[in-house]
ZADO-1210 file (C-alpha; in nm, 4 decimals, padded with zeros to 6 digits):
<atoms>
<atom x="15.8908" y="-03.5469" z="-00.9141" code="UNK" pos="1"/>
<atom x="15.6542" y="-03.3436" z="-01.0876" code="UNK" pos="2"/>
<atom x="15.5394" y="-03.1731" z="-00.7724" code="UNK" pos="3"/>
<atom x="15.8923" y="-03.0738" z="-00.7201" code="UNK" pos="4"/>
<atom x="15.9110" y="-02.9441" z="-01.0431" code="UNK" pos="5"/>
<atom x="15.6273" y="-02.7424" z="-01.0448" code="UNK" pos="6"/>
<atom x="15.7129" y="-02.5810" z="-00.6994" code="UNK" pos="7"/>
<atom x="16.0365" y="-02.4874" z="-00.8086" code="UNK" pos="8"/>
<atom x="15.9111" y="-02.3146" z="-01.1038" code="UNK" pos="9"/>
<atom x="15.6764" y="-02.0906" z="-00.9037" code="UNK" pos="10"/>
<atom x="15.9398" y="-02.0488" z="-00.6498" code="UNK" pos="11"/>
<atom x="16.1616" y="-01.8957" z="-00.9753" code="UNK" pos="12"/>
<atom x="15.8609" y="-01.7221" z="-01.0981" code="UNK" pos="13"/>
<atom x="15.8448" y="-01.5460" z="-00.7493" code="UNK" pos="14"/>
<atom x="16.1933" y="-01.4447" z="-00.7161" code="UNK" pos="15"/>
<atom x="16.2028" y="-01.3216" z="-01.0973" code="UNK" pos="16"/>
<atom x="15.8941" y="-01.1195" z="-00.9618" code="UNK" pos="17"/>
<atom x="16.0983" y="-00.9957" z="-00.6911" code="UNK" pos="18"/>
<atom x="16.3709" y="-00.8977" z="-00.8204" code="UNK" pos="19"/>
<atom x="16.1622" y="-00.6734" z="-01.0815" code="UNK" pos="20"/>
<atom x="16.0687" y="-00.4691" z="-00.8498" code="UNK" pos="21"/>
<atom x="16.3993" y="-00.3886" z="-00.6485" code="UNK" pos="22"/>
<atom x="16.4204" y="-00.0336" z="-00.6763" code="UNK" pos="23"/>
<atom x="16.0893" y="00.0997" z="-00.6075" code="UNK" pos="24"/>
<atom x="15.9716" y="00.0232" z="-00.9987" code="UNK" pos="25"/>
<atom x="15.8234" y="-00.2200" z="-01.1922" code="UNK" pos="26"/>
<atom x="16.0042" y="-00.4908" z="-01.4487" code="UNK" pos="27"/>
<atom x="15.8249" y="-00.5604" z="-01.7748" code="UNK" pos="28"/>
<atom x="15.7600" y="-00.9021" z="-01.5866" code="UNK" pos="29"/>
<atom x="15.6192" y="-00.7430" z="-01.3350" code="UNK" pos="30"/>
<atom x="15.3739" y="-00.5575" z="-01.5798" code="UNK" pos="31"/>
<atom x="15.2932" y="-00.8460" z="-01.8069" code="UNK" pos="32"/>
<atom x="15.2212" y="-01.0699" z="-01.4665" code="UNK" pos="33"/>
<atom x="14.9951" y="-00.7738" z="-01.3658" code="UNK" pos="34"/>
<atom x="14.8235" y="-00.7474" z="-01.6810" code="UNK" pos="35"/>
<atom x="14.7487" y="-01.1305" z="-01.7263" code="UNK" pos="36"/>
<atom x="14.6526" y="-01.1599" z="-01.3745" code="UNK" pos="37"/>
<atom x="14.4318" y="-00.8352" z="-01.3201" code="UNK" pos="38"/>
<atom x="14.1720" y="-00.9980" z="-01.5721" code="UNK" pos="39"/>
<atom x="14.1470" y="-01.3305" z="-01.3776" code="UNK" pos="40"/>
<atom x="14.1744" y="-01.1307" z="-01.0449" code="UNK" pos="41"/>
<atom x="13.8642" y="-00.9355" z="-01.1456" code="UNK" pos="42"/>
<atom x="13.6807" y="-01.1974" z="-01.2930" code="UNK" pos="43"/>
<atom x="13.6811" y="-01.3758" z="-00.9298" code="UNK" pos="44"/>
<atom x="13.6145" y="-01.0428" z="-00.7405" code="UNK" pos="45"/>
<atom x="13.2921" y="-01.0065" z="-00.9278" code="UNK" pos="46"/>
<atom x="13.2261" y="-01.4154" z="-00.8973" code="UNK" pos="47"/>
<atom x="13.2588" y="-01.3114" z="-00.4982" code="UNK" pos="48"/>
<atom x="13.0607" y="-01.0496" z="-00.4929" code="UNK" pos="49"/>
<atom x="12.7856" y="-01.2241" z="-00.6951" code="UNK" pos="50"/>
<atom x="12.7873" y="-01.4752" z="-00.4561" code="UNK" pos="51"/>
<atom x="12.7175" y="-01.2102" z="-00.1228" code="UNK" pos="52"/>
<atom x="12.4939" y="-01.0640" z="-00.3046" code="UNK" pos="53"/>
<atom x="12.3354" y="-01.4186" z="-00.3690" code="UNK" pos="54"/>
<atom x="12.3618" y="-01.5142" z="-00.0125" code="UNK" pos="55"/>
<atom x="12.2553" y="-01.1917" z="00.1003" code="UNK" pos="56"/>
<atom x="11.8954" y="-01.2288" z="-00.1300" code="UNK" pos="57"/>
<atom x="11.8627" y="-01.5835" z="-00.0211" code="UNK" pos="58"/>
<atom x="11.8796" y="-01.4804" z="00.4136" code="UNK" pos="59"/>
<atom x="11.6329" y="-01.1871" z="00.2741" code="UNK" pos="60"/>
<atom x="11.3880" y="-01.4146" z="00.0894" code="UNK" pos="61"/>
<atom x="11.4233" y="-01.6418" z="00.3946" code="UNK" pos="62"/>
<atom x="11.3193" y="-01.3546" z="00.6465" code="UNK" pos="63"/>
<atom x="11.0268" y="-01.2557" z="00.4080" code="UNK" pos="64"/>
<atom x="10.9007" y="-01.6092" z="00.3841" code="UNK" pos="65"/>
<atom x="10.9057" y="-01.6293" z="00.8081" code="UNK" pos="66"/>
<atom x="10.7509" y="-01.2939" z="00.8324" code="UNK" pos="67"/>
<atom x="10.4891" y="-01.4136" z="00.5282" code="UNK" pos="68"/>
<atom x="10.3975" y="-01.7253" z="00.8316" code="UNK" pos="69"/>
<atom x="10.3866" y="-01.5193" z="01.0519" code="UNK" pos="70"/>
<atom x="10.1330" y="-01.2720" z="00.8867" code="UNK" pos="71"/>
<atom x="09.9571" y="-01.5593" z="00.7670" code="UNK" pos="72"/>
<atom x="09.8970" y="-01.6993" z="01.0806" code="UNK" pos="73"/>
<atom x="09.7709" y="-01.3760" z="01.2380" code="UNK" pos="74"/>
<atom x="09.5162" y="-01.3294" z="00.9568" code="UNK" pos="75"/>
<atom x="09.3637" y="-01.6443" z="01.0359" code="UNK" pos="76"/>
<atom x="09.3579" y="-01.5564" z="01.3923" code="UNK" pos="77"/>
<atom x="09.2293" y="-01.2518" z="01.3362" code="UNK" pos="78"/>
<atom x="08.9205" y="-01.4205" z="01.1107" code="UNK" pos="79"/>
<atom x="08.8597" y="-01.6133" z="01.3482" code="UNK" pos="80"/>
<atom x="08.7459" y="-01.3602" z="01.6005" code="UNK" pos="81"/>
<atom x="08.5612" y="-01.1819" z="01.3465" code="UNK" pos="82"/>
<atom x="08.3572" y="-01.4633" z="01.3267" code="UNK" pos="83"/>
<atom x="08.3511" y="-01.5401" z="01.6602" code="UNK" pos="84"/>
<atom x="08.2299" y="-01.1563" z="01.7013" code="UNK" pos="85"/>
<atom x="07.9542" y="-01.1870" z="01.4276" code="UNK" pos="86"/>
<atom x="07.8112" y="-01.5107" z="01.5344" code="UNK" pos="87"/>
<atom x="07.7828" y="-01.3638" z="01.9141" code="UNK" pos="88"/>
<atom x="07.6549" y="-01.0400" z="01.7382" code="UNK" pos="89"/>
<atom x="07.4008" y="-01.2272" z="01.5700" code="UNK" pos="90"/>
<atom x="07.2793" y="-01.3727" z="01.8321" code="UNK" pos="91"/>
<atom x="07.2433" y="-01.1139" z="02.0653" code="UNK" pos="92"/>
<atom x="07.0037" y="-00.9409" z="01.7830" code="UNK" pos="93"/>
<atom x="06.7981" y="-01.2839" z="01.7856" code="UNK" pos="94"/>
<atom x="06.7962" y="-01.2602" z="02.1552" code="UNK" pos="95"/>
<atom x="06.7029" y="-00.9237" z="02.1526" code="UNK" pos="96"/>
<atom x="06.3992" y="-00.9854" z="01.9289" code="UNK" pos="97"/>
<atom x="06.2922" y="-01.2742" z="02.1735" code="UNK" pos="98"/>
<atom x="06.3282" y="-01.0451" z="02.4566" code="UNK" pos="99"/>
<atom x="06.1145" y="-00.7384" z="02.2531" code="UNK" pos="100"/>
<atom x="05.8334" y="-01.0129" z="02.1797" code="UNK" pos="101"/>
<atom x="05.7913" y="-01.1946" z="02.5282" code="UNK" pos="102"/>
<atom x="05.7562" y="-00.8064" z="02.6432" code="UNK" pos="103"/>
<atom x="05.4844" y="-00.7121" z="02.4345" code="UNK" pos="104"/>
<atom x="05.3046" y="-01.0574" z="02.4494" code="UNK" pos="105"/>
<atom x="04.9900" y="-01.0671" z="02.7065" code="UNK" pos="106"/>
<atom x="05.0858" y="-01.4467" z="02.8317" code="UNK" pos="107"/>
<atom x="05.2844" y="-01.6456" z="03.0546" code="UNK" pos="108"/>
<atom x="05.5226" y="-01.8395" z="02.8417" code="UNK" pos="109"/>
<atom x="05.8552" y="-02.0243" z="02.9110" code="UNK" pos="110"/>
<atom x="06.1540" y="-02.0410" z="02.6954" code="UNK" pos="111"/>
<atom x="06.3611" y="-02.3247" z="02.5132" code="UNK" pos="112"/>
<atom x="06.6154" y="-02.4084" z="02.3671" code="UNK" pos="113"/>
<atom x="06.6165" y="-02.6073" z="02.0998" code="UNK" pos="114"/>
<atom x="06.9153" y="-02.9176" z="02.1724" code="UNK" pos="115"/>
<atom x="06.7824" y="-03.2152" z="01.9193" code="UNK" pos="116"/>
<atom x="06.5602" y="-03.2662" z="01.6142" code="UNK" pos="117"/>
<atom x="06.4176" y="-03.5598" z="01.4489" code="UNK" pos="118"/>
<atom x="06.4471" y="-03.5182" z="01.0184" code="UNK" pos="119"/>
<atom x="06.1901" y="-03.8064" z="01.0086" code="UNK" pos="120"/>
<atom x="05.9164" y="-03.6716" z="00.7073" code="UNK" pos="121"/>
<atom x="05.6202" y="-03.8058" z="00.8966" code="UNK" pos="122"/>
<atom x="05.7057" y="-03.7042" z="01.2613" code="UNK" pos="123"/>
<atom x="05.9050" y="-03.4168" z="01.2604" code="UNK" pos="124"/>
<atom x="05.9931" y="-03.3190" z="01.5743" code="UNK" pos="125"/>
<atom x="06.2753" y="-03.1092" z="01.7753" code="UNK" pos="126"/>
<atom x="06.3704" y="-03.1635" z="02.1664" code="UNK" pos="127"/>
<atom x="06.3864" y="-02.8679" z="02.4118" code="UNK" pos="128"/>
<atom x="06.5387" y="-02.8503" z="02.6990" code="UNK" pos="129"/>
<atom x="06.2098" y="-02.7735" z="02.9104" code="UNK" pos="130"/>
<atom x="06.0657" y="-03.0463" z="03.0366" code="UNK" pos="131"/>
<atom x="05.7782" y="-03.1295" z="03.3549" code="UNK" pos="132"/>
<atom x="05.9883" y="-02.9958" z="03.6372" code="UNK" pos="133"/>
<atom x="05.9345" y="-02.7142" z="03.4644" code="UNK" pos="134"/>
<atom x="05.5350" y="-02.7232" z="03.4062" code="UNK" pos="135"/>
<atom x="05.5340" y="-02.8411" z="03.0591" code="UNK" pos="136"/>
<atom x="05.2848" y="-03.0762" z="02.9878" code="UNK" pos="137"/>
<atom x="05.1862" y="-03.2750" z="02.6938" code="UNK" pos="138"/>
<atom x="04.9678" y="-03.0648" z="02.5048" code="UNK" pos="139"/>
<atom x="05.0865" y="-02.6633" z="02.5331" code="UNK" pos="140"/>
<atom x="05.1913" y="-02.5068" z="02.2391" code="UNK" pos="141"/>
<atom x="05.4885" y="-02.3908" z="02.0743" code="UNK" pos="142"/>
<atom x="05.5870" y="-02.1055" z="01.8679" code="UNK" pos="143"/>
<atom x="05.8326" y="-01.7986" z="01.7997" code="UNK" pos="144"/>
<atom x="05.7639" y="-01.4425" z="01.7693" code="UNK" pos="145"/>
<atom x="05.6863" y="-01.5816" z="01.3998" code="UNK" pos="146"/>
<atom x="05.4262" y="-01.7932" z="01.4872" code="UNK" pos="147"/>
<atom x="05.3537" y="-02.1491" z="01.5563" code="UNK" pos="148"/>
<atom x="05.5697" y="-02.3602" z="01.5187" code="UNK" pos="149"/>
<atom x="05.3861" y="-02.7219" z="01.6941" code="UNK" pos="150"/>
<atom x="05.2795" y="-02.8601" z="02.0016" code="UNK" pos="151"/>
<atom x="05.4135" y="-03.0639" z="02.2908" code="UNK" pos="152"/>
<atom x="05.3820" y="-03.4888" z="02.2362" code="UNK" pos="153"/>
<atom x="05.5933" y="-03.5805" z="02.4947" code="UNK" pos="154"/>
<atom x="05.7884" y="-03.4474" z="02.8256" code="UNK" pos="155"/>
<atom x="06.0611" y="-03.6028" z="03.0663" code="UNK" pos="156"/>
<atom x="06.1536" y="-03.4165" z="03.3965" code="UNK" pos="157"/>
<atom x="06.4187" y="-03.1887" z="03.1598" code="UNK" pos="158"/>
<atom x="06.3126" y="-03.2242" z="02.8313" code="UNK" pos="159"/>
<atom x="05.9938" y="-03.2017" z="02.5907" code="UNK" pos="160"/>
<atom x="05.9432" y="-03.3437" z="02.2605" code="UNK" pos="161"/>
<atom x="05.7573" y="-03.0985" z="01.9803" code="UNK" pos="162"/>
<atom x="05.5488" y="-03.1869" z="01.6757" code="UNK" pos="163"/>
<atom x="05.6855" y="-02.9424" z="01.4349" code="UNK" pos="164"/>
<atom x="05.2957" y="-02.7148" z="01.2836" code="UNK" pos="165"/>
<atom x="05.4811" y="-02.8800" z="00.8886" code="UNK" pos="166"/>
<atom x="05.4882" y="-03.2746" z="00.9807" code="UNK" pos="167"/>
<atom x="05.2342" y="-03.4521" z="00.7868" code="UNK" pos="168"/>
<atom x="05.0951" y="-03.5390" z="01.0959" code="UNK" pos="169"/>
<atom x="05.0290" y="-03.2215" z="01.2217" code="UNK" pos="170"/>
<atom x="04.6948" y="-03.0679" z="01.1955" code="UNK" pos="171"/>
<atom x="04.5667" y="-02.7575" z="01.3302" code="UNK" pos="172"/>
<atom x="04.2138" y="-02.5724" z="01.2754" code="UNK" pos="173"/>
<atom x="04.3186" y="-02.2718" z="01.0732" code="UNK" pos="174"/>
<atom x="04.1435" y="-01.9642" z="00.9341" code="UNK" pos="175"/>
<atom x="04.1662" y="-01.6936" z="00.6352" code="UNK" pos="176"/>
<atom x="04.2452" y="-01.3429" z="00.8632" code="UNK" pos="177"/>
<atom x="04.0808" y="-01.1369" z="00.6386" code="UNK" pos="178"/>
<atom x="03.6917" y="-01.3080" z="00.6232" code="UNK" pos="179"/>
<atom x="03.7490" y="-01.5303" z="00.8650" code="UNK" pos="180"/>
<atom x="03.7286" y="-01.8639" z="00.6793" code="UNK" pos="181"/>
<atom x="03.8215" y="-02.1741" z="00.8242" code="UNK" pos="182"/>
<atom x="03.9789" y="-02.4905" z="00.7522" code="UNK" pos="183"/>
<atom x="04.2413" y="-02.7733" z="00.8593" code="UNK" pos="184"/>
<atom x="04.5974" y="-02.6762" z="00.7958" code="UNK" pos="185"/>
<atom x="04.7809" y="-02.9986" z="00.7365" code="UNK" pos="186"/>
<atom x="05.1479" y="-03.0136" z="00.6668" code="UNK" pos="187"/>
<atom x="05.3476" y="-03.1203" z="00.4142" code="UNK" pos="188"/>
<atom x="05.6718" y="-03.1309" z="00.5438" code="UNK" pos="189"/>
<atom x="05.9866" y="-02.8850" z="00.3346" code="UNK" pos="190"/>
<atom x="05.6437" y="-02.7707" z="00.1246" code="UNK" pos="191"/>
<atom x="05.5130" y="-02.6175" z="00.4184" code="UNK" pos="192"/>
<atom x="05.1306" y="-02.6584" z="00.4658" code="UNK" pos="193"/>
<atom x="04.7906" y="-02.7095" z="00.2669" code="UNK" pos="194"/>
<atom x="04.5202" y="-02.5760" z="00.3773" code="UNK" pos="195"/>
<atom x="04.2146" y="-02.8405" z="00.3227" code="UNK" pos="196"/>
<atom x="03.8061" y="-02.8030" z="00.3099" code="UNK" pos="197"/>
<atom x="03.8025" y="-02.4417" z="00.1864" code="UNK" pos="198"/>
<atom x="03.4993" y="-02.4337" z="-00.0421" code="UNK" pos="199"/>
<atom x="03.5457" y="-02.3563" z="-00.4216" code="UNK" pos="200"/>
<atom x="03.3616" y="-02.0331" z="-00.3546" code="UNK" pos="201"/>
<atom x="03.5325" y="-01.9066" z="-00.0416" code="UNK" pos="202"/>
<atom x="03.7437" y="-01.5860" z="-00.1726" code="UNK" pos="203"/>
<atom x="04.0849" y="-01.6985" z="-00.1067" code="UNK" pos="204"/>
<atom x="04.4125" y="-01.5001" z="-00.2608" code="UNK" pos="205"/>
<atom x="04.7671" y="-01.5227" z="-00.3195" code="UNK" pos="206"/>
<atom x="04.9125" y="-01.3674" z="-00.0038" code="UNK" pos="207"/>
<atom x="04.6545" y="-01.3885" z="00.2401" code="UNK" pos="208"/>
<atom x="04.7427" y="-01.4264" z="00.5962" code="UNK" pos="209"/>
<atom x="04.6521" y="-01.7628" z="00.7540" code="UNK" pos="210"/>
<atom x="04.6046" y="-01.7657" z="01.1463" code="UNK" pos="211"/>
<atom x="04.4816" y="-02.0694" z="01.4441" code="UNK" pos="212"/>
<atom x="04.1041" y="-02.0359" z="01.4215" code="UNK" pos="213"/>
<atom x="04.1205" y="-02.1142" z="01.7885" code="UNK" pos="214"/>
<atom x="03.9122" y="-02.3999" z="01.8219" code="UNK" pos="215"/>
<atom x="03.8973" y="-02.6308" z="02.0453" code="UNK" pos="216"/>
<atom x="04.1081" y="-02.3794" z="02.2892" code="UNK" pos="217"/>
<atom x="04.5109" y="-02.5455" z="02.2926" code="UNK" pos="218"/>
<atom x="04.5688" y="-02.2378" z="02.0083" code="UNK" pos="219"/>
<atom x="04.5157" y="-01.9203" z="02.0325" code="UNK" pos="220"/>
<atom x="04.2761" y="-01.7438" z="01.8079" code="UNK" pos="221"/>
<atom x="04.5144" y="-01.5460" z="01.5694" code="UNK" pos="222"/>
<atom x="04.8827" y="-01.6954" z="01.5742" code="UNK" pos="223"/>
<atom x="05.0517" y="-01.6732" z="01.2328" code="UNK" pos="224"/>
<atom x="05.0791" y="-01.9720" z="01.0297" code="UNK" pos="225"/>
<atom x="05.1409" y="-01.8897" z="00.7464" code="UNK" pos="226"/>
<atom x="05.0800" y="-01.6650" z="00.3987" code="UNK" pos="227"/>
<atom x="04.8771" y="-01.8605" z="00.0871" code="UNK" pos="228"/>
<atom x="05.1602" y="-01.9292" z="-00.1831" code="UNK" pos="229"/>
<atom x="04.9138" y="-02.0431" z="-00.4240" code="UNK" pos="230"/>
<atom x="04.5293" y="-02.1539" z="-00.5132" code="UNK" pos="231"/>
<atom x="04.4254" y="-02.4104" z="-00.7251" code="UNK" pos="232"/>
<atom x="04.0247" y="-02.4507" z="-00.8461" code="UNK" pos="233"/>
<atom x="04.0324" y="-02.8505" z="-00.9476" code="UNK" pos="234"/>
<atom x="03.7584" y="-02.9273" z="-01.1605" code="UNK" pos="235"/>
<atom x="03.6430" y="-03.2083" z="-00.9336" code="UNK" pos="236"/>
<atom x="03.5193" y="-03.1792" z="-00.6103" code="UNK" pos="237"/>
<atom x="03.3985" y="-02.8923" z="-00.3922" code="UNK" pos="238"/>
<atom x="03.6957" y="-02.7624" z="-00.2402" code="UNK" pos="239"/>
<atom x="03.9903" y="-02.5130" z="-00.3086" code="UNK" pos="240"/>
<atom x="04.3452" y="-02.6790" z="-00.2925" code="UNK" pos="241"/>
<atom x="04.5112" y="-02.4018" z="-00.1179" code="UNK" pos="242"/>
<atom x="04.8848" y="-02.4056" z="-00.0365" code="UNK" pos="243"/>
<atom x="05.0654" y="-02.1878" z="00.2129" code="UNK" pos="244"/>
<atom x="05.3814" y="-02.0689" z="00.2998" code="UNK" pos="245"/>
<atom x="05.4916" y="-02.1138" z="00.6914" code="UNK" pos="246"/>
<atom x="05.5609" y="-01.7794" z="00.8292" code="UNK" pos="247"/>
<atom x="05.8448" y="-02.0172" z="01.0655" code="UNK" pos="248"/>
<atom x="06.1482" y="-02.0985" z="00.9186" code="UNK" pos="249"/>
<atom x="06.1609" y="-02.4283" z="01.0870" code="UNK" pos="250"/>
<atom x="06.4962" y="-02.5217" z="00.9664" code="UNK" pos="251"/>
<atom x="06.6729" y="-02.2072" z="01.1878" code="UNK" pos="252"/>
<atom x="06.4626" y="-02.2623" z="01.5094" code="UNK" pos="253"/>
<atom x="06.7063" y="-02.1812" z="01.7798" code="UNK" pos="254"/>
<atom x="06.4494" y="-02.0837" z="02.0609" code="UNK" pos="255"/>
<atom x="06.0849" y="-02.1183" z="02.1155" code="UNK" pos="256"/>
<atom x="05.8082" y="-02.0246" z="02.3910" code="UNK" pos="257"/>
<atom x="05.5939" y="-02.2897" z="02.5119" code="UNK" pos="258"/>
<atom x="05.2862" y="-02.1116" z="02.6333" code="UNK" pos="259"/>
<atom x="05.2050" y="-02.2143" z="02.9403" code="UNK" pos="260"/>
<atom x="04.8323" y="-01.9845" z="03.0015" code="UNK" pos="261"/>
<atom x="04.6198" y="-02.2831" z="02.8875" code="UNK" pos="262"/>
<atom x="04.7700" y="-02.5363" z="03.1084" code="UNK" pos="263"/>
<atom x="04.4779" y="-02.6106" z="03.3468" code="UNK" pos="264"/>
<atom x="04.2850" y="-02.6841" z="02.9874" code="UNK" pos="265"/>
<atom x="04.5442" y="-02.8571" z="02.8400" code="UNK" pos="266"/>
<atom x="04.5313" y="-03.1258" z="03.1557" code="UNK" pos="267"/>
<atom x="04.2039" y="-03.1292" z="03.1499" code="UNK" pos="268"/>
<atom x="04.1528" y="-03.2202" z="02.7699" code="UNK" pos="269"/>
<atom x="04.4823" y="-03.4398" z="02.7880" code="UNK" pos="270"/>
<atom x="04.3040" y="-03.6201" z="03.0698" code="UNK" pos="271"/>
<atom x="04.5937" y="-03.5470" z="03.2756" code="UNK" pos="272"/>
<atom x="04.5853" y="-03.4407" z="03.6599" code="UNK" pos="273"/>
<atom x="04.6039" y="-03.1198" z="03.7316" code="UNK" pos="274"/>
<atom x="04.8375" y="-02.9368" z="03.9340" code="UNK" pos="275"/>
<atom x="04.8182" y="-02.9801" z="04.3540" code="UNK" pos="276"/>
</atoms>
């Protein structure tokens, strides 16, 4: 009943509004209606066009926040192959320097790569991917355009074994450069080496270059070892305690040249047989 009520009252309140306007002009009703309603009617025109303008942010913000991924996404890329392009960078300089010194260098060497290590303090040791089908033998040296950097304990038919020069159990008859005095450079592991009986009165310095004394043939007379870091005069005993720095950094060893010019001495001191 209500319903019906209220629809007929609108349905008067339309004709009344019609009727106003019969002529070509406007009733008072007509005008009052106009003047209650234009309020309301703007009132929701600007609630509308709030709202686009709403939506119309929201689809932007939505197309910044893809296009933000997307960036993102190709920045990461993108430092990706810069590193990529560095690391290959960097090592092609390494290379190049391995290249330069096997050049210059008067003996037949071959080169490794380094493919395992061993962080054991005692017997420090890395695998190379040399071995006796290659003509390693126990024995030859090691080193880098550095220096030394240990000696060959063991060999499969692909693969060799090498005592790093800065395991304890290393030891390698060592000299001063500059006057020529000797000793046995022991290691010391992540301290790098000592060199031992150097007598109190030997003239020894901070920064001195120590170098294989070549005894006993396997090394070379004058490979780097090493610079002295420090000298200490105890005030017993007769000898200097003399500690030096390895000119190898033996944590970034990458590849190494096993020197393969003393081989028929190497087999020969090694007791092994020599070659057919």
């Amino acid at each position: 009943m209500r319903l019906l009520l209220l629809f007929g009252a609108l349905l008067i309140f339309c004709l009344v509004l019609l009727a106003s306007t019969v002529g070509g002009k406007f009733g008072p009703l007509h005008q009052l209606t106009m003047e209650i309603l234009g309020p309301v009617q703007g009132l929701f025109s600007r609630v509308a066009f709030s709202g686009r303008q709403l939506t119309d942010s929201y689809v932007s913000l939505w197309d910044v926040h893809k296009e933000n991924r997307h960036l993102k996404l190709m920045l990461e890329k993108y430092r990706e192959q810069v590193d990529e392009y560095r690391e290959a960078y960097s090592t092609y300089l390494h290379l190049q320097d391995q290249l330069n010194f096997k050049k210059q260098e008067n003996f037949p060497s071959l080169t490794a790569r380094v493919v395992g290590k061993d962080p054991g303090f005692w017997f420090k040791t890395i695998i190379v991917d040399r071995g006796e089908s290659d003509g390693v033998v126990e024995g030859m040296v090691a080193r880098t355009e550095r220096g030394v950097i240990g000696q060959v304990i063991h060999v499969s038919a692909n693969y060799s074994k090498i005592l790093l020069a800065d395991a304890p159990s290393s030891a390698i008859d060592a000299m001063v450069q500059k006057n020529r005095v000797r000793g046995i450079l022991k290691g010391v592991g992540e301290k790098g080496y000592i060199l031992q009986y150097v007598l109190k009165n030997a003239d020894v310095s901070v920064g001195d270059t120590i170098v294989t004394a070549g005894i006993g043939g396997l090394f070379k007379t004058g490979i780097p070892l090493g610079v002295v870091s420090a000298v200490t005069k105890q005030q017993r005993g007769m000898f200097l305690e003399v500690e030096v720095k390895p000119e190898v950094d033996f944590q970034r060893l990458e590849i190494v040249f096993i020197i393969l010019s003393e081989k028929q001495k190497v087999q020969k001191e090694m007791g092994l047989p020599g070659d057919r």
